[in-house]
C-alpha positions in Angstrom: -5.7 12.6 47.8 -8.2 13.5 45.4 -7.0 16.9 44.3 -3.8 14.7 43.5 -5.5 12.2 41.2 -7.4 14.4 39.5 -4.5 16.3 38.9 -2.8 13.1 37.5 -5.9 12.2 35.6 -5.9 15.5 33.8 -2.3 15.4 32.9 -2.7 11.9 31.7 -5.6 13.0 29.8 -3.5 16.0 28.1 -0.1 13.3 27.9 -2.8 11.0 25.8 -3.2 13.7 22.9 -5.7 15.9 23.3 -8.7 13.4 25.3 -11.6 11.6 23.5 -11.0 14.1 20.6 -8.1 11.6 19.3 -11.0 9.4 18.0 -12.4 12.3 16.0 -8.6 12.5 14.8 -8.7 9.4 14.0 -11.9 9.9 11.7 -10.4 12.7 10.0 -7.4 10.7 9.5 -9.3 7.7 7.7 -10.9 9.9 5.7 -7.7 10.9 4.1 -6.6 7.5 3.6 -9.5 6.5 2.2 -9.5 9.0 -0.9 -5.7 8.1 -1.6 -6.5 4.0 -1.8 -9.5 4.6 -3.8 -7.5 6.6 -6.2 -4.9 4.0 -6.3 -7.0 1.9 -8.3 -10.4 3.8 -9.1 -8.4 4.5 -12.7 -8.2 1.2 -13.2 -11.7 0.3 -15.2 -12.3 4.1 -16.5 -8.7 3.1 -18.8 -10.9 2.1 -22.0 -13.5 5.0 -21.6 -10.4 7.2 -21.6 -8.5 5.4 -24.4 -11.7 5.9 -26.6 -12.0 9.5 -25.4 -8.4 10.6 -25.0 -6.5 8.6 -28.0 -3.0 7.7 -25.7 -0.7 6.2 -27.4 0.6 3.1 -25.6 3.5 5.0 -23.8 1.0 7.6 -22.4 -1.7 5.4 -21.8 1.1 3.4 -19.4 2.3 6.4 -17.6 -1.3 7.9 -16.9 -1.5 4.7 -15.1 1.8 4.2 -13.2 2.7 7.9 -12.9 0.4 8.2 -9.8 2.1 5.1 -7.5 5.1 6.0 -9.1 5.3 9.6 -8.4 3.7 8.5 -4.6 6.4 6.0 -3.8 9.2 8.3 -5.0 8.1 11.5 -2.9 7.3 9.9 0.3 10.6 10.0 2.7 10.5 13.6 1.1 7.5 14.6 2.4 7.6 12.5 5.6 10.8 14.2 7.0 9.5 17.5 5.9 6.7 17.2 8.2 8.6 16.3 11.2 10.6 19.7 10.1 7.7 22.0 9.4 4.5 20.4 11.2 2.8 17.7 10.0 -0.7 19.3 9.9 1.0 21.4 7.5 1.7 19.0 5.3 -1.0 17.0 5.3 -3.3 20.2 4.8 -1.1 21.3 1.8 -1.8 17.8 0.5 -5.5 17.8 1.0 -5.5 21.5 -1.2 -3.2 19.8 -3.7 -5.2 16.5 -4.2 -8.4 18.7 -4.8 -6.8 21.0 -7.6 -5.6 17.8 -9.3 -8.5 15.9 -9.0 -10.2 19.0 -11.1 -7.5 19.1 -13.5 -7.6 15.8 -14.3 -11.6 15.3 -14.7 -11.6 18.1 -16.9 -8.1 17.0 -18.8 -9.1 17.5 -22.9 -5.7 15.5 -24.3 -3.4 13.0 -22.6 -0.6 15.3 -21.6 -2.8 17.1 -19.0 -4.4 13.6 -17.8 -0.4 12.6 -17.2 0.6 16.0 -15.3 -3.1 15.9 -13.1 -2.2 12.3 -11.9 1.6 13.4 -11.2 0.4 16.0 -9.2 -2.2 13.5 -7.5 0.9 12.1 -6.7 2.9 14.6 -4.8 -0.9 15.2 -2.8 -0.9 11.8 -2.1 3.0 11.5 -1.0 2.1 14.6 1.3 -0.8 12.6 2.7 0.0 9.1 3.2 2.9 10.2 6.0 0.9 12.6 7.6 -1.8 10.6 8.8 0.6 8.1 10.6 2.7 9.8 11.9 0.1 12.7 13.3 -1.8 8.9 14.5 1.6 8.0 16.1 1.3 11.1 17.8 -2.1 11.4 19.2 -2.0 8.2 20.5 1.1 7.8 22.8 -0.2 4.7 24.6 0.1 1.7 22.3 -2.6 0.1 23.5 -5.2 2.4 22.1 -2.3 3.1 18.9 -2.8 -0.7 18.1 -6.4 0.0 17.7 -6.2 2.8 16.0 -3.6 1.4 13.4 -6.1 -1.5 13.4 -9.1 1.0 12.0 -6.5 2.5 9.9 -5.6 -0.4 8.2 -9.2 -1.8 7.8 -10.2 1.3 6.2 -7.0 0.9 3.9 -8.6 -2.2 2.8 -11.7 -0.7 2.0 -10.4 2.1 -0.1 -8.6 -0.2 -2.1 -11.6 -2.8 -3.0 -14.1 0.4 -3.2 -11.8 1.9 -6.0 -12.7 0.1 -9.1 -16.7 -0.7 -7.6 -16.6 2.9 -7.5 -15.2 3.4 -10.5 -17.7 0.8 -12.1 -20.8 2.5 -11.0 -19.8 5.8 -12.2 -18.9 5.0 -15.6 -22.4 3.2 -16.0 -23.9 6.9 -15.5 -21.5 9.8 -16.4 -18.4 10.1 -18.4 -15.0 9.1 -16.9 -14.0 12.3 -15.7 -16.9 11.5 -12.6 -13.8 9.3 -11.1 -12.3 12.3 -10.2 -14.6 14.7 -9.5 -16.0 12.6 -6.5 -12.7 13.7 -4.7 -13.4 17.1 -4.5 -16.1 17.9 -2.1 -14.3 15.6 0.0 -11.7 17.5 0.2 -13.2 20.9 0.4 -14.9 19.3 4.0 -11.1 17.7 4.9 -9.4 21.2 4.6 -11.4 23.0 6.9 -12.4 20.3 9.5 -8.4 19.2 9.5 -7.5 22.4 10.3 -10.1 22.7 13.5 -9.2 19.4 14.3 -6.3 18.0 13.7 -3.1 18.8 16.2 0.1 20.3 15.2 3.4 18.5 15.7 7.0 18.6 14.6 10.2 16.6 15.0 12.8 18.4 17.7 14.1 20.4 15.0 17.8 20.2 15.3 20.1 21.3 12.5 19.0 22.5 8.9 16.3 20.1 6.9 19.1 18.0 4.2 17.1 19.5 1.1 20.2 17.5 -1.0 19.0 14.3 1.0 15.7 14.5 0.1 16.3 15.3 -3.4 18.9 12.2 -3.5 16.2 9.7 -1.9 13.3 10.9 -4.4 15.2 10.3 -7.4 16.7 7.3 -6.3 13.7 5.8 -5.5 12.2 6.9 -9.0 14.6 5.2 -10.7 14.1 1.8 -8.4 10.7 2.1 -8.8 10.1 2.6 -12.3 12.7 -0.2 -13.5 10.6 -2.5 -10.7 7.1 -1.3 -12.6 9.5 -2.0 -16.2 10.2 -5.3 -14.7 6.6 -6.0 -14.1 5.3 -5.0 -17.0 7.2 -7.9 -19.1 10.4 -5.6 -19.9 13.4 -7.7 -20.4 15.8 -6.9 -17.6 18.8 -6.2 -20.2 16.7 -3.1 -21.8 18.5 -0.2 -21.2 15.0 1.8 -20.4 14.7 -0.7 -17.5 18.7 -1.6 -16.3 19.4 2.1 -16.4 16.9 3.6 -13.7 17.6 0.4 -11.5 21.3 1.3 -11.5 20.8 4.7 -11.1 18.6 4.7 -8.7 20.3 1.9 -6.2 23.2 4.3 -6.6 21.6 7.4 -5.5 20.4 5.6 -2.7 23.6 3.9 -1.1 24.9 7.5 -1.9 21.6 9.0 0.0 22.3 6.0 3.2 26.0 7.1 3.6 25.0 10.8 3.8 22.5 10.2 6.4 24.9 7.8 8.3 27.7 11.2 7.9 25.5 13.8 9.1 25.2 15.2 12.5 21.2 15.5 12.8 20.3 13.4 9.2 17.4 13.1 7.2 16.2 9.6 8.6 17.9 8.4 11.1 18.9 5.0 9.4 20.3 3.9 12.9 16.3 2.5 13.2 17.4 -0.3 11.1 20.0 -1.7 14.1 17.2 -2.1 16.0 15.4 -5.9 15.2 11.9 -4.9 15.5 11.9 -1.8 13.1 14.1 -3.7 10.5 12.4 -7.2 10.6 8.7 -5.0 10.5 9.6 -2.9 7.2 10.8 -6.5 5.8 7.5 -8.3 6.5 5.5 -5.4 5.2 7.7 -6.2 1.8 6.9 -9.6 1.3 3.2 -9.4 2.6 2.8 -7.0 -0.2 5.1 -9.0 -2.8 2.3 -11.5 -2.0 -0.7 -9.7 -2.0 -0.3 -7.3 -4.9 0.6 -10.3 -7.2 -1.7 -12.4 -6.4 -4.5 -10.1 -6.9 -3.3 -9.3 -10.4 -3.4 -12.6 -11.4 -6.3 -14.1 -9.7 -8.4 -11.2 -11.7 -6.9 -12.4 -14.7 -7.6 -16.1 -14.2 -11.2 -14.7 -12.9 -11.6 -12.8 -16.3 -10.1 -15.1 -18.6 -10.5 -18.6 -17.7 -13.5 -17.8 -16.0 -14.9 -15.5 -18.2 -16.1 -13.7 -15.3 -16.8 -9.6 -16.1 -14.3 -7.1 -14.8 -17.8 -6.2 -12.2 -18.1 -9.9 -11.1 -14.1 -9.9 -10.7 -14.4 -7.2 -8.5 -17.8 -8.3 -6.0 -15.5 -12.0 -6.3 -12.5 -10.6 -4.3 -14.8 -8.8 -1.6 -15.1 -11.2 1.0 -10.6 -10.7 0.7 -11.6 -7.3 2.0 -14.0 -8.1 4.4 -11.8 -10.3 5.8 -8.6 -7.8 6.0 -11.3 -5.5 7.6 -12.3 -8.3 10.9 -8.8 -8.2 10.9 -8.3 -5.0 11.3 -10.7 -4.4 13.6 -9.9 -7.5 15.9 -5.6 -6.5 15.4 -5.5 -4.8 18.6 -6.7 -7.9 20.5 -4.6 -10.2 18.8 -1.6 -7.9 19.4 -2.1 -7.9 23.1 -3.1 -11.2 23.6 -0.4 -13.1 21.5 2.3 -10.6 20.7 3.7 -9.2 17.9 6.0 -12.6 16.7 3.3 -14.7 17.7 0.9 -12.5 15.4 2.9 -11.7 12.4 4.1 -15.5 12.0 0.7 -16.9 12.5 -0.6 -14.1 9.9 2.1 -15.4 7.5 1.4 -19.2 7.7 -2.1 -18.6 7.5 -2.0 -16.6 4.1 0.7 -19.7 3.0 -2.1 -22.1 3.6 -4.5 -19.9 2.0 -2.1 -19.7 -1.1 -1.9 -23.5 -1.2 -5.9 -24.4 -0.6 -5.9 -22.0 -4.0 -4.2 -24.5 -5.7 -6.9 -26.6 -6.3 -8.0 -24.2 -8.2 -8.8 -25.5 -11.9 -10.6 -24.5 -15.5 -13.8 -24.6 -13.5 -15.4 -22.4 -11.8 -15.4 -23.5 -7.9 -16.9 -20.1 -5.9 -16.8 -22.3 -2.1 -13.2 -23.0 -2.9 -12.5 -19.3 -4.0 -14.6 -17.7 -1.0 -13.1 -19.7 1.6 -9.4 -18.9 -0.2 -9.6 -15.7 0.0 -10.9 -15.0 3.3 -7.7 -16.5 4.5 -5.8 -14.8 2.8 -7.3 -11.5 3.4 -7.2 -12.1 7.1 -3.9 -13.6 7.3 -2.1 -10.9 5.3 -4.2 -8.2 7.1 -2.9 -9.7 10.7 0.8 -10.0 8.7 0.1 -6.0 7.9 -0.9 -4.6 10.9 1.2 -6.3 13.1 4.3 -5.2 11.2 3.0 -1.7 11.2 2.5 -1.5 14.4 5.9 -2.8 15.5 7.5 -0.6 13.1 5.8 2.3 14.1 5.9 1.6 18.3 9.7 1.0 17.5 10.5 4.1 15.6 11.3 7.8 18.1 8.5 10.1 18.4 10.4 12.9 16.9 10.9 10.8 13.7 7.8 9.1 13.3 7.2 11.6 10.0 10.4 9.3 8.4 9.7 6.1 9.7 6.0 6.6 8.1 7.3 7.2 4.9 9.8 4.1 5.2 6.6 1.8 5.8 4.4 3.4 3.3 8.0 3.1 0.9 8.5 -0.4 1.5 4.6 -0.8 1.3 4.9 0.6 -2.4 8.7 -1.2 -3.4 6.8 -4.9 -2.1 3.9 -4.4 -4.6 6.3 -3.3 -7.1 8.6 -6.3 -6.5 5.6 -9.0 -6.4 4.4 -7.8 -9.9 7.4 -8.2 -11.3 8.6 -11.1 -9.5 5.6 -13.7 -9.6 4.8 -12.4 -13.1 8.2 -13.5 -13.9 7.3 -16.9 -12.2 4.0 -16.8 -14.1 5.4 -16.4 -17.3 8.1 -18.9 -17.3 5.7 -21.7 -16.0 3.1 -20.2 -18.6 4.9 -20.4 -22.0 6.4 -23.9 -22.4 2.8 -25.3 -22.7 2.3 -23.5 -26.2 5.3 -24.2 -28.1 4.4 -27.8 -29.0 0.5 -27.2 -30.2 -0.2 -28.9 -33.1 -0.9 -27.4 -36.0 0.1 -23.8 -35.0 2.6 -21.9 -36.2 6.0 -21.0 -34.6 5.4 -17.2 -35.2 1.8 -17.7 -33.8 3.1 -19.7 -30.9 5.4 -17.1 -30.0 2.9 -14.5 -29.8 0.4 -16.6 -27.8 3.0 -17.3 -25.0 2.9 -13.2 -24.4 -0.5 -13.3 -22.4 -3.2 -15.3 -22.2 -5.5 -12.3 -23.5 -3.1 -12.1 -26.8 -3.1 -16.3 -26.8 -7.2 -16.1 -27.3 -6.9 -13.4 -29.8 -4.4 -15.2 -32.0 -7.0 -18.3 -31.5 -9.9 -16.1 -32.3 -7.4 -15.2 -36.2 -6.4 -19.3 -36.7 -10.4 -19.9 -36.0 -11.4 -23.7 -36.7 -9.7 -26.5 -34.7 -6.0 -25.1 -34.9 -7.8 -21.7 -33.1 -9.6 -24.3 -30.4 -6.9 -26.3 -29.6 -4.5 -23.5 -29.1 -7.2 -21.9 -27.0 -7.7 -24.7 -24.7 -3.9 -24.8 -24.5 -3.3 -21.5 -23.6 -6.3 -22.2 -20.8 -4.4 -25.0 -19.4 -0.6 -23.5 -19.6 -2.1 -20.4 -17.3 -3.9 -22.7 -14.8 -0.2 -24.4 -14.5 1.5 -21.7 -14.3 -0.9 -20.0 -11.7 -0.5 -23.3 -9.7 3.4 -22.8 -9.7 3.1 -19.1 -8.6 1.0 -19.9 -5.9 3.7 -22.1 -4.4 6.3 -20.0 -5.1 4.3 -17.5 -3.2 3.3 -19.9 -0.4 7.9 -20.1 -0.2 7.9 -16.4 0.0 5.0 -16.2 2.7 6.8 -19.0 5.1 10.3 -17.0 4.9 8.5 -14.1 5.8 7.2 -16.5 8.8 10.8 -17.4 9.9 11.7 -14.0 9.7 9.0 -12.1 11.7 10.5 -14.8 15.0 12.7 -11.2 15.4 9.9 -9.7 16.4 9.5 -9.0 20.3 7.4 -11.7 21.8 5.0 -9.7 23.8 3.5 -6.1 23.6 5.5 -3.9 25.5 3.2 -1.3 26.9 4.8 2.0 28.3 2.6 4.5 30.2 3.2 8.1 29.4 5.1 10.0 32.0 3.0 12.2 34.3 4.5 14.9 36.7 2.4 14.7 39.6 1.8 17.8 41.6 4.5 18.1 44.5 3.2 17.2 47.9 3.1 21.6 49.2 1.2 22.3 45.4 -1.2 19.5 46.1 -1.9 20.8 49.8 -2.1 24.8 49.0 -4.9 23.3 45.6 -6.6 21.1 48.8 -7.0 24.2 50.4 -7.7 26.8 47.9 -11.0 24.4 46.7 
């Protein structure tokens, strides 16, 4: 008997990707991620150091800031399905190499035009990337048990990477020029490279029929033109522009036209029959509105923090930490959960926890209240980090082995759409609740009126010109009217958050667990091994 089970044990061992190594996999892995979330928003405070350097005008100084997500979000089914066609390891190597070259082309860029193509190409590295690492994680880790852990890490260190960016960013620009943002990158990546390639495992879809390079082509540009009318739509664009309607349109066409390719093809792209299936569909939903919350709340809790606070964009930043510790314990402790409660269980209880968080930040007022604040966001950061993980690890559990380089890029695609979408959406909300309080203060003019109900950044500038009384009272207006109008977004949001609860009841309730298959040795091959030791 024992030459049988330690024949079984080894196979299992083999089956289970490659033994305790999977963890150092998993290291690597993070790693990656880690330097794509950090430069998702380490850009964000070096902007006025490279306005003053660099002179953009406003159109380049906005696309050397959205070209990066935008060029991401667009490339990602792209680069996921070409994994599963020509390895994964492959891919994510290439990406690592590419990330590195940009990085050094944009720290040393000398005129906007370069600083726009460098973050483009960070882009494409980080489109190669982001894929890779779960669906090479998908494949390391067969049994979901240790998966959910390992998406659990994965997820925490997400958080990380995206609250490190602008501390990061912060301390750099206090002691070298802003180009230092994207230098850090590299030596990271020159220890990736060659430690990815020892470690890391190959794998590849099951190859049938010719990659659809047309398909690929059709989704990238369709979701460029989605995603950059979304970012349009966020950015205060009125939805009639033509510079806004016109990528929406053409984009949503080039994507029904990309879905009824797929659905035509003998061996497609991305096999879009995932979405019949509840748990895969119902997961990429969640993942949608836990970002439309997330991403637009942040936004505008840092602009209530800066400007009705008066906090500094450094106090801003250590004020929403104990968000990310909080989406890191829940990271960390997602496996548990995930086994103990189950994935509806999980995902609703992360969704009505982060409404309740959204509503206790009502009470929010003109004053600074940090226990109120603290105790808001930890909620929310551990509710929508529970929402998160359980989704992705539903989604990803759910989708084939073969095509876990697609279904990757489907969660990291609806991941980038849902931020989009909660920009534009609850700034939307914001604005409409935030204007009608400034039309009706006395002794300001219509035209300055006007102009104050932009922003409340522009509404303190046009105080700062009227000066006196006028300037005060349209100043303490303006303060109000955005305290309001954060109020009504938060319950709007709170909405949002609870429909996300109904719908995650789809979910399975429990964890289902398979066991890899193991051959076991047949009964004359297990006697003649007896024998032979």
């Amino acid at each position: 008997m024992s030459g049988t089970t330690t024949a079984a044990a080894a196979l299992r061992r083999r089956a289970a990707g490659a033994g305790a190594n999977r963890w150092v996999v998993l290291v690597v892995l993070c790693v990656s991620l880690l330097l794509v979330a950090v430069d998702a928003t380490v850009l964000h405070v070096a902007v006025p150091a490279v306005t003053e350097d660099l002179r953009p005008g406003a159109i380049e100084l906005l696309w050397i800031v959205d070209i990066y997500p935008l060029v991401c979000a667009s490339l990602l089914i792209l680069f996921g399905t070409l994994g599963d066609r020509v390895g994964r390891r492959r891919v994510l190597l290439l990406g690592y190499g590419l990330f590195g070259l940009a990085s050094g082309l944009a720290a040393l860029a000398h005129d906007p035009q370069v600083l726009i193509l460098a973050r483009a190409l960070l882009g494409v590295g980080g489109a190669m990337i982001m894929p890779a690492t779960l669906s090479i994680l998908r494949q390391v880790f067969p049994d979901r048990r240790e998966r959910a852990l390992a998406i659990g890490i994965w997820s925490a260190v997400a958080a990380v990477g995206a609250a490190v960016g602008p501390l990061l960013g912060g301390f750099l620009l206090e002691h070298f020029w802003w180009g230092s943002v994207f230098l850090v990158n590299i030596p990271l990546m020159l220890v990736s490279l060659p430690v990815g390639r020892l470690l890391l495992p190959e794998s590849k879809g099951d190859g049938r029929g010719p990659w659809d390079v047309v398909g690929a082509l059709m989704a990238a540009a369709g979701l460029f033109g989605v995603v950059l009318g979304v970012k349009r739509l966020g950015g205060g664009e009125p939805v009639v522009s033509a510079l806004t309607l016109a990528p929406l349109l053409l984009g949503a066409v080039l994507l029904f036209l990309f879905a009824r390719r797929q659905r035509r093809r003998t061996y497609p792209l991305v096999d879009l029959t995932m979405f019949r299936r509840p748990a895969f569909s119902t997961s990429v939903g969640c993942i949608v509105l836990a970002m439309l919350a997330l991403v637009g709340l942040e936004l505008i809790a840092a602009q209530y923090l800066q400007l009705v606070l008066g906090l500094s964009p450094l106090e801003t930043g250590l004020r929403l930490l104990p968000l990310t510790f909080a989406a890191m314990a829940a990271g960390l402790a997602g496996a548990r959960m995930l086994r103990r409660f189950g994935p509806r269980a999980m995902v609703c209880f992360g969704f009505c926890l982060t409404a309740a968080a959204v509503v206790l930040l009502t009470f929010m007022g003109r004053t600074d209240n940090s226990a109120l604040m603290v105790a808001g966001f930890m909620l929310l950061g551990f509710g929508l980090e529970t929402t998160l993980f359980g989704a992705y690890e539903s989604m990803l559990s759910e989708a084939p082995q073969e095509q876990s380089g697609g279904a990757a890029a489907i969660g990291e695609t609806s991941y980038q759409l849902g931020a989009g979408i909660g920009i534009a959406l609850l700034g939307s909300v914001m604005n409409a609740a935030y204007a009608p309080g400034l039309t009706r203060v006395e002794g300001v003019p219509a035209a300055a009126s006007t102009s104050a109900s932009h922003s409340l950044g522009e509404a303190y500038e046009v105080a700062a010109q009227l000066g006196g009384p006028t300037g005060l009272a349209l100043r303490h207006a303006a303060r109000d009217s955005f305290v309001h109008g954060l109020h009504v977004t938060l319950l709007v949001s709170a909405g949002l958050l609870l429909l996300g609860a109904a719908m995650a009841l789809k979910l399975p309730r429990v964890m289902q667990c398979e066991t890899p298959p193991v051959e076991l040795p047949k009964p004359r091959e297990a006697v003649e091994r007896r024998v032979s030791a």
